[in-house]
NUZA-321798 format. One record per residue (C-alpha): residue in one letter; x, y, z. Coordinates in steps of 0.05 Angstrom, whole numbers, padded with zeros to 5 digits, always signed. Each point is the difference from the previous one (the first is absolute). Example, Ala and Ser with C-alpha at 12.3 -4.5 7.8 and 13.67 -1.06 7.14 Angstrom:
! residues 2
A+00246-00090+00156/S+00027+00069-00013/
! end
This chain:
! residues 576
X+00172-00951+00592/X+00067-00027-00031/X+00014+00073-00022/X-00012+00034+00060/X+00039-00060+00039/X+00057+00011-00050/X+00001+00080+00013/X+00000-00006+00066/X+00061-00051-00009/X+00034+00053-00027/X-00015+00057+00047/X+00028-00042+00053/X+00060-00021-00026/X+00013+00082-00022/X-00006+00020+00062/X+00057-00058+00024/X+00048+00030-00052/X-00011+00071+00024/X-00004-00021+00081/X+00071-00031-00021/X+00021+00050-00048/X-00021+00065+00045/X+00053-00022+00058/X+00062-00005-00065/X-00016+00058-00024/X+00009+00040+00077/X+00062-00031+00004/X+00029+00025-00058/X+00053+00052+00013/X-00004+00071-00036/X+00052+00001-00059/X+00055+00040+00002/X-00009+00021+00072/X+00077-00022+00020/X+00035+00052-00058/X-00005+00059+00043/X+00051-00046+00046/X+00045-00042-00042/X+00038+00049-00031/X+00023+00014+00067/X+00022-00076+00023/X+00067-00012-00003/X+00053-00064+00007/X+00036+00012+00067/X+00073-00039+00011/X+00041+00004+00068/X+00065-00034-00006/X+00055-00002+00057/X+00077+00011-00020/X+00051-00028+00048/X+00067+00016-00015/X+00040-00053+00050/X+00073-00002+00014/X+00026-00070+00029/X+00059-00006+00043/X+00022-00064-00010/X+00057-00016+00044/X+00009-00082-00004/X+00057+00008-00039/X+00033+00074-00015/X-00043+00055+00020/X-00044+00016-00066/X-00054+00051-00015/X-00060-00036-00048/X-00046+00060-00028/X-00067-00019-00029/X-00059+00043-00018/X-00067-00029-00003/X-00074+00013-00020/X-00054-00029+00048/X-00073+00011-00023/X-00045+00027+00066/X-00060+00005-00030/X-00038+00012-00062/X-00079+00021-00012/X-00048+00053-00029/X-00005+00076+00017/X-00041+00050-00010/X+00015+00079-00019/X-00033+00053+00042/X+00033+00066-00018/X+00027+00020-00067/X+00070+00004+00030/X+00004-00073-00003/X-00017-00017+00082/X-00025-00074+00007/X-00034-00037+00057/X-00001-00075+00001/X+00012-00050+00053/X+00063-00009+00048/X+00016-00072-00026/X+00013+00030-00069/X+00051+00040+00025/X+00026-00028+00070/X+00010-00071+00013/X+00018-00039+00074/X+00055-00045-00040/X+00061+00020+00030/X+00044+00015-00070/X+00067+00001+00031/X-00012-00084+00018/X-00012-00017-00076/X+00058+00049-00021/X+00045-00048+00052/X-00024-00062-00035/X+00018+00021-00071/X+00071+00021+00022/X+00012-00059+00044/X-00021-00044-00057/X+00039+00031-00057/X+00067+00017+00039/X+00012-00068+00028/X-00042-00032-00049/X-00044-00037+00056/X-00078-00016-00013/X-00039+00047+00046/X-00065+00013-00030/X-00010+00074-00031/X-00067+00018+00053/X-00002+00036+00061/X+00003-00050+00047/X+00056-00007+00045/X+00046-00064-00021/X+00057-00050+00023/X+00064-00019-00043/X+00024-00070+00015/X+00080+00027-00001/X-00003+00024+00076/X+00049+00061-00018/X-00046+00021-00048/X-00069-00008+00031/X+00045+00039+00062/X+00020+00052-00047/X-00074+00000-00028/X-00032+00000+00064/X+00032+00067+00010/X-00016+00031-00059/X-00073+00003+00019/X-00023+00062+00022/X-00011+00031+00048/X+00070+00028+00001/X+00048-00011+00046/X+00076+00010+00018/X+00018-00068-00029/X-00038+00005-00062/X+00018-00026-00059/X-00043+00039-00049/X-00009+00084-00010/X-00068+00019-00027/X-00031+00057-00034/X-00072-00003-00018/X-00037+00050-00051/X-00067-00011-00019/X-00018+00028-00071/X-00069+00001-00015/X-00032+00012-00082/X-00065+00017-00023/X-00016-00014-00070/X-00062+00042-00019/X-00062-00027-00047/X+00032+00028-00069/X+00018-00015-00068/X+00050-00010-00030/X+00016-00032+00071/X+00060+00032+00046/X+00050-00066+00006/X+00033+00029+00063/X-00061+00054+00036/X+00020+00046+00047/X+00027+00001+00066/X-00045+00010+00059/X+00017+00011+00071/X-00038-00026+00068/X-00040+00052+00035/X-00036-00037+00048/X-00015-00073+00014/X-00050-00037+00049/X+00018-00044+00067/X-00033-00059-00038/X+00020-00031-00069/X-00071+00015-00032/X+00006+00071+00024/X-00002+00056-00052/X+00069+00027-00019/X+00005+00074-00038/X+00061+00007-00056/X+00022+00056-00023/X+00043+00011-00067/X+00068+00016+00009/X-00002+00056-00040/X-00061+00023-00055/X-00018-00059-00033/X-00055+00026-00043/X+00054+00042-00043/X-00038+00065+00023/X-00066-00014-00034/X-00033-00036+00055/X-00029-00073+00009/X-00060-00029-00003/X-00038-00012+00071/X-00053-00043+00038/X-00059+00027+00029/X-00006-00015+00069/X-00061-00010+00035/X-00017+00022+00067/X-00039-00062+00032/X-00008-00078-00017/X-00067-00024-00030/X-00037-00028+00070/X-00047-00037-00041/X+00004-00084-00005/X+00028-00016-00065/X+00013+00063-00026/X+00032-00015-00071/X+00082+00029-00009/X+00045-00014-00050/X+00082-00016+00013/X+00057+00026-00047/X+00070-00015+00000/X+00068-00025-00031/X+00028-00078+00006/X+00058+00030-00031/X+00035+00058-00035/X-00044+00040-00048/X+00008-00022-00074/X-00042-00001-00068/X-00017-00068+00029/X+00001+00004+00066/X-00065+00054+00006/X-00036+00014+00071/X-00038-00057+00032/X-00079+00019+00014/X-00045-00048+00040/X-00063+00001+00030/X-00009-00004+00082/X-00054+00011+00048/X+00002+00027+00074/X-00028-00034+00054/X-00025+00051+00053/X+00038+00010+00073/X+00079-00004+00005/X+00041+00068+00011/X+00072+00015+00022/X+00058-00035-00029/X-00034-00065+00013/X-00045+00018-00061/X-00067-00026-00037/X-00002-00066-00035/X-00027-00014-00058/X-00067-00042-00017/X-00032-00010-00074/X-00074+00009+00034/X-00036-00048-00057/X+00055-00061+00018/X+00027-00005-00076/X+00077+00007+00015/X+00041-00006+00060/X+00027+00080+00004/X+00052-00006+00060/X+00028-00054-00043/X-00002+00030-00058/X+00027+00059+00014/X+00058-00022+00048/X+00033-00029-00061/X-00007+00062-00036/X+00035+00028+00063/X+00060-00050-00002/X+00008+00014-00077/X+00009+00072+00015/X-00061+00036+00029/X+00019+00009+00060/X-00007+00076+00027/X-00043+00014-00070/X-00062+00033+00005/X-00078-00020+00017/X-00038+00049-00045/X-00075+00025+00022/X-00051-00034-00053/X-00042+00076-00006/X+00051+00054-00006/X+00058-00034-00013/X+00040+00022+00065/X+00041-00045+00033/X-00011-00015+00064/X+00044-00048+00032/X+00075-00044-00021/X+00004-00082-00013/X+00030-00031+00067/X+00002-00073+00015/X+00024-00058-00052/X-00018-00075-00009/X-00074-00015+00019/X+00000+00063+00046/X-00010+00068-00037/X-00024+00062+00039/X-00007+00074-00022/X+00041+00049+00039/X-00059+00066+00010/X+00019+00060-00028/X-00003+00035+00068/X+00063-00037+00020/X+00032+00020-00065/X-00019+00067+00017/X+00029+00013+00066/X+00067-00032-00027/X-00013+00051-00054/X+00001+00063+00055/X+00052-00039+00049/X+00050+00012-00069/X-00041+00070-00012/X-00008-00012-00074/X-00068+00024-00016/X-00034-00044-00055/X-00021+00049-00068/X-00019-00010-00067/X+00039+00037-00065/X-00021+00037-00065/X+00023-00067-00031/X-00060-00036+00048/X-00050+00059-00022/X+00010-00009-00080/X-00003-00072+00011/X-00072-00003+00035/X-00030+00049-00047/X+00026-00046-00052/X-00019-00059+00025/X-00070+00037+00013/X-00013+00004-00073/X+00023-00065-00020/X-00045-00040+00049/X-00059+00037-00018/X+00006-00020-00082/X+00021+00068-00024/X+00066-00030-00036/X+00017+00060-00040/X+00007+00040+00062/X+00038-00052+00039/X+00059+00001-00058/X+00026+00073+00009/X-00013-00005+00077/X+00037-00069-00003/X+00066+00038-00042/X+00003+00059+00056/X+00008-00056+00055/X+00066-00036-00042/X+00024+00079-00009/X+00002+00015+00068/X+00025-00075+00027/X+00022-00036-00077/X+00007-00075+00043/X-00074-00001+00027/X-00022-00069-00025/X-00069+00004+00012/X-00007+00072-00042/X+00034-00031-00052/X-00044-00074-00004/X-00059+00051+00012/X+00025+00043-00054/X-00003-00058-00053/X-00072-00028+00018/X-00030+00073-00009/X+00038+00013-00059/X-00032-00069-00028/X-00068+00014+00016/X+00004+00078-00012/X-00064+00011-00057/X-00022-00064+00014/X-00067-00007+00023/X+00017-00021+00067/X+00032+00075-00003/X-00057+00047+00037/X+00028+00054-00023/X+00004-00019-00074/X-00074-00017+00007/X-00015+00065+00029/X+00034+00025-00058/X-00033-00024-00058/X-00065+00014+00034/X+00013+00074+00006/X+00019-00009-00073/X-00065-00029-00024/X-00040+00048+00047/X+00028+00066-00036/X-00004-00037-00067/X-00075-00005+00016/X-00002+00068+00024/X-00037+00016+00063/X-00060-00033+00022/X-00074+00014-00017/X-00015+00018+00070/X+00045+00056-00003/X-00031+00030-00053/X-00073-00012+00031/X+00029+00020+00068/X+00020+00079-00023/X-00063-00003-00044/X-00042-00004+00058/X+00038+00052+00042/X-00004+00044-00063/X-00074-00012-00001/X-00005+00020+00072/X+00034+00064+00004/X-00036+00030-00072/X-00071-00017+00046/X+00035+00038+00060/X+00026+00055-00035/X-00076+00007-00037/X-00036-00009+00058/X+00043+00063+00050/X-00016+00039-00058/X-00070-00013-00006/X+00001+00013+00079/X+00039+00074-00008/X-00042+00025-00055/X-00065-00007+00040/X+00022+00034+00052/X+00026+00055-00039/X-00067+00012-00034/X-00046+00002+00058/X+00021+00070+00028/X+00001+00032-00063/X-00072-00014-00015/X-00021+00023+00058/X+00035+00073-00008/X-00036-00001-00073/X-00069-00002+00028/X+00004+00066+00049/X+00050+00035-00036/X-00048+00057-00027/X-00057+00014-00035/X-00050+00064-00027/X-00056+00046+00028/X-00040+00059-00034/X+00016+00063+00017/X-00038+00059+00011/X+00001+00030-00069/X-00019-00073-00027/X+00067-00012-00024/X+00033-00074+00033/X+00055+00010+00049/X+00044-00051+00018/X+00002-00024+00068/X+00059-00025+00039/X-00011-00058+00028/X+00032-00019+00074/X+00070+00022-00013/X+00055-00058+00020/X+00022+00015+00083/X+00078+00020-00002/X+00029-00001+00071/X+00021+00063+00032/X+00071+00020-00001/X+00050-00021+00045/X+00013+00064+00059/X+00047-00014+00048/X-00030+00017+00069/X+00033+00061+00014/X-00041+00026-00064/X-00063-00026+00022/X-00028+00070+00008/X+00038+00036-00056/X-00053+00010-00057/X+00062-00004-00048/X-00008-00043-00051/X+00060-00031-00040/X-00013+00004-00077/X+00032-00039-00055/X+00052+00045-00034/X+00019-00059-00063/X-00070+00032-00020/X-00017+00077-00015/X-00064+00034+00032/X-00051-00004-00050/X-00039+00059-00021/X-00069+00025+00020/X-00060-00019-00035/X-00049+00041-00003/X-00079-00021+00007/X-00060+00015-00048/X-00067-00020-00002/X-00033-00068-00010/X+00063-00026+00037/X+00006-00043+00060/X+00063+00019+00039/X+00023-00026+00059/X+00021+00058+00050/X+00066-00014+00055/X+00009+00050+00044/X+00074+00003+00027/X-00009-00007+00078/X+00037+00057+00016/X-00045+00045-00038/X-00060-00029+00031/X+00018-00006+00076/X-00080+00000+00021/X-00006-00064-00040/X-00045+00021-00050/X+00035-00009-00053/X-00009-00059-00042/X+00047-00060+00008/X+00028-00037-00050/X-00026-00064-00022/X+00064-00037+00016/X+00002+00011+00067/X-00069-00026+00009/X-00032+00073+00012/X-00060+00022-00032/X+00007+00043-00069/X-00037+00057-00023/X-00038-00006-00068/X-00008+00084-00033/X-00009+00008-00060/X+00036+00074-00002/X+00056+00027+00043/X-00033+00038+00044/X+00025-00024+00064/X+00054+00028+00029/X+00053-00035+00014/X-00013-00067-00037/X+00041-00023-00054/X-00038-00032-00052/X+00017-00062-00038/X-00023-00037-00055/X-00025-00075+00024/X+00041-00052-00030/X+00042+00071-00026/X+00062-00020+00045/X+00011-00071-00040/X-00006+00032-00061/X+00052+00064+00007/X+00047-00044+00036/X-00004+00005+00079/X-00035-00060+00031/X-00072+00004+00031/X+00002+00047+00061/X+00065+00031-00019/X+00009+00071+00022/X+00035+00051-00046/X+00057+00050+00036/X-00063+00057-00012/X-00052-00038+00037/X+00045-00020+00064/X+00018+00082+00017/X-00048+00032+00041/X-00041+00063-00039/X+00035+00060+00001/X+00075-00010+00007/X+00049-00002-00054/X+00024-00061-00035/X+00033-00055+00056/X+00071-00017+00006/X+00038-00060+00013/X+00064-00016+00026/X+00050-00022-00047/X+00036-00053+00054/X-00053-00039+00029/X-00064+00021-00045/X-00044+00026+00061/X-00053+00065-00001/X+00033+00065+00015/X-00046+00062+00034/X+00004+00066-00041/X+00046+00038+00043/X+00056-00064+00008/X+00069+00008-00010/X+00022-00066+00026/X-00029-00073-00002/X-00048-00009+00062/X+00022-00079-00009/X+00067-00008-00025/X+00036+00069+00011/X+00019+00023-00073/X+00000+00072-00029/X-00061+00023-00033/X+00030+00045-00050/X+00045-00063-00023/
! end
């Protein structure tokens, strides 16, 4: 009883690990989903630059120049066509502080060396003259004004490469939303991929609907460096929320506060950097929000800002090489990954993630995490071994098989050959005695041979068409003691009393003289042995008695009459 109380112990308290365990394990988040999109994040930087010209007049009229630099904005991007376009968030880019005030204060301050506070907020000197003068320096302009402003806004992209780009490349605004955490589309001023293209993001073409669907966030919190790599975190979606309001964010098992969490990624540098889909690795909506309030921007938004600024999102040969390589290396097959791995850095040599790639496969490569090393050796040891014993007692047994089929179609074809000719044995002829006491042979029932073919114009021509390959054999004359058979020719016999021959199923005369008149005699069994098959009539026996010897014609072979000078059939001279 104690055993079976301490198994059961045991069984219970497994299945609390796994019921605790199982839930941990769902929520862990596919590795290396977010590489087909980081290579694409990039640092984005707006910066203001005033150039202000002060008249101050308190004293002698004097022109004060100053130049400055007022930051707008900064947050994350994200590449969507190899020509460098970016979409991110309009409060990267565009801000609501009014530059021209803080360019005011620093001019005010410096020039008549007052403290006014370096901000954008409107301020007060305590010299009445100069708070006048500043008063009117404020924009908006007018005909008193103090202060001449120019305002360019320069914006910089510094793309996810190494070694990094210090300065990044210029971009330009295409397009920008109503609201601050509407999407904004840059373009580069200029080709800023050096004509080889940039790596993209895959965009995807709907949100996850589902309640705490898992995504991951990527981004800058400052310029790209060796140590200043991409920031990757974990988020889930809760379900409802569209437009530029966008969905919040909810951990569903309660272990960490995610709007929280994530709006101080956003005030580090986040903001405007993608939400990447936890299956495919698409990305499927921008960071918005800040302090305890982060929201996801839905890709459909991004997408219509996308066609407003008709630039149509598309991956690049350098995208293509890169998921085929990353393919290989997240399956195990190492060796594969490295050459795959070395075409990406030919085609784009800065791609960070190829290149940290590049090094774990060519670490593992013939390891025996490497699948394809495994694979490998076991080919090797298979055609050390040679091929398997079933092969050999596979094509044994189909050897086997056919020697029985080939035996038994020949037993099958040489029965049926010997069957007629046994029969044709046993009635092929035989002997009688004879009158004189001397045995004759018989001939048995000769073998039927079909009538010739007569067309049916010839139907009632007694003509009869005769082999010439073969010459007319000569006449053999009859003695006593022999059987003959007699044919009679059935032109010389028109009454019909002349014997028939036995191949045309009439009935034969048996004499054993040559008395009658008009019968031909011949020998039975004679016609096989002077060679003219049974039946055969000689030239001799086929003329009537009592005309001369028949003619033929040369052309077509037919009878002739005795008085003929042309072909009855074909036409052609007798005498030729």
């Amino acid at each position: 009883m104690r055993r079976l109380g301490s198994a059961l112990v045991f069984l219970g308290g497994l299945g609390v690990v796994v019921a605790m365990t199982a839930p941990a394990l769902a929520h862990e988040h596919p590795s290396g989903i977010t590489d087909l999109v980081t290579p694409a994040v990039v640092r984005v930087e707006a910066t203001a630059r005033v150039d202000v010209t002060l008249l101050d007049h308190i004293g002698e009229l004097v022109h004060v120049e100053r130049s400055y630099e007022v930051p707008i904005g900064s947050g994350t991007g994200t590449v969507v066509t190899p020509e460098g376009a970016v979409v991110t968030l309009t409060r990267v880019v565009k801000s609501a502080k009014d530059v021209e005030v803080y360019a005011a204060n620093r001019i005010f301050a410096e020039h008549h060396k007052v403290k006014i506070p370096a901000d954008f907020e409107r301020h007060h000197a305590k010299d009445d003259r100069i708070d006048h003068h500043l008063q009117e320096c404020y924009p908006p302009k007018r005909p008193t004004a103090t202060c001449i402003f120019d305002v360019t806004t320069e914006i910089r992209v510094f793309p996810n490469i190494s070694p990094p780009d210090r300065k990044g490349f210029k971009a330009e605004i295409v397009t920008t939303a109503d609201s601050p955490d509407g999407p904004a589309v840059l373009a580069p001023a200029g080709r800023a991929d050096g004509g080889t293209g940039m790596p993209t993001a895959p965009l995807a073409a709907s949100v996850p609907d589902k309640e705490g669907s898992p995504v991951s966030v990527a981004g800058f919190t400052g310029r790209p460096a060796a140590n200043l790599p991409e920031t990757v975190d974990i988020a889930h979606l809760r379900a409802g929320g569209a437009g530029e309001g966008g969905r919040r964010f909810k951990d569903p098992e309660g272990k960490a506060d995610e709007p929280k969490k994530l709006g101080a990624l956003i005030d580090r540098g986040l903001l405007g950097g993608p939400v990447i889909e936890d299956h495919k690795g698409e990305v499927v909506g921008l960071l918005a929000g800040g302090g305890d309030d982060a929201r996801m921007l839905g890709v459909r938004e991004v997408a219509r800002a996308l066609a407003e600024a008709r630039v149509t999102p598309r991956r690049g040969p350098i995208d293509a090489a890169f998921e085929q390589a990353l393919t290989r290396f997240h399956t195990g097959y190492y060796g594969d990954a490295v050459p795959a791995f070395q075409r990406v850095l030919e085609l784009y040599p800065g791609h960070t993630v190829a290149a940290t790639r590049l090094k774990e496969a060519q670490a593992k490569r013939g390891t025996a995490e490497d699948k394809g090393a495994a694979q490998a050796r076991s080919s090797l040891a298979d055609d050390r071994r040679g091929p398997p014993l079933w092969m050999f007692l596979a094509a044994g047994g189909v050897l086997v098989a056919a020697v029985l089929a080939a035996a038994l179609l020949l037993w099958r074809r040489g029965a049926a050959t010997e069957a007629p000719g046994a029969s044709g044995k046993s009635g092929a002829s035989g002997t009688s005695e004879g009158p004189s006491g001397e045995e004759t042979e018989v001939a048995g029932p000769p073998t039927p041979v079909p009538p010739p073919f007569r067309p049916p114009a010839e139907a009632a021509d007694p003509t009869v068409a005769v082999n010439r390959s073969f010459p007319a054999l000569p006449r053999t004359p009859s003695g006593p003691g022999r059987s003959v058979l007699v044919a009679r020719d059935p032109g010389a016999d028109p009454g019909g009393t002349g014997a028939r021959s036995a191949e045309t199923g009439g009935t034969g005369a048996r004499s054993a003289d040559t008395g009658g008149t008009g019968a031909r005699s011949a020998e039975t069994g004679g016609g096989a042995a002077e060679g003219r098959g049974p039946g055969t009539l000689s030239e001799q026996e086929t003329r009537p008695t009592g005309t001369g010897p028949q003619r033929y014609c040369t052309a077509c072979g037919m009878r002739l009459g005795p008085a003929h000078r042309f072909c009855g059939y074909c036409g052609h001279p007798c005498e030729t």
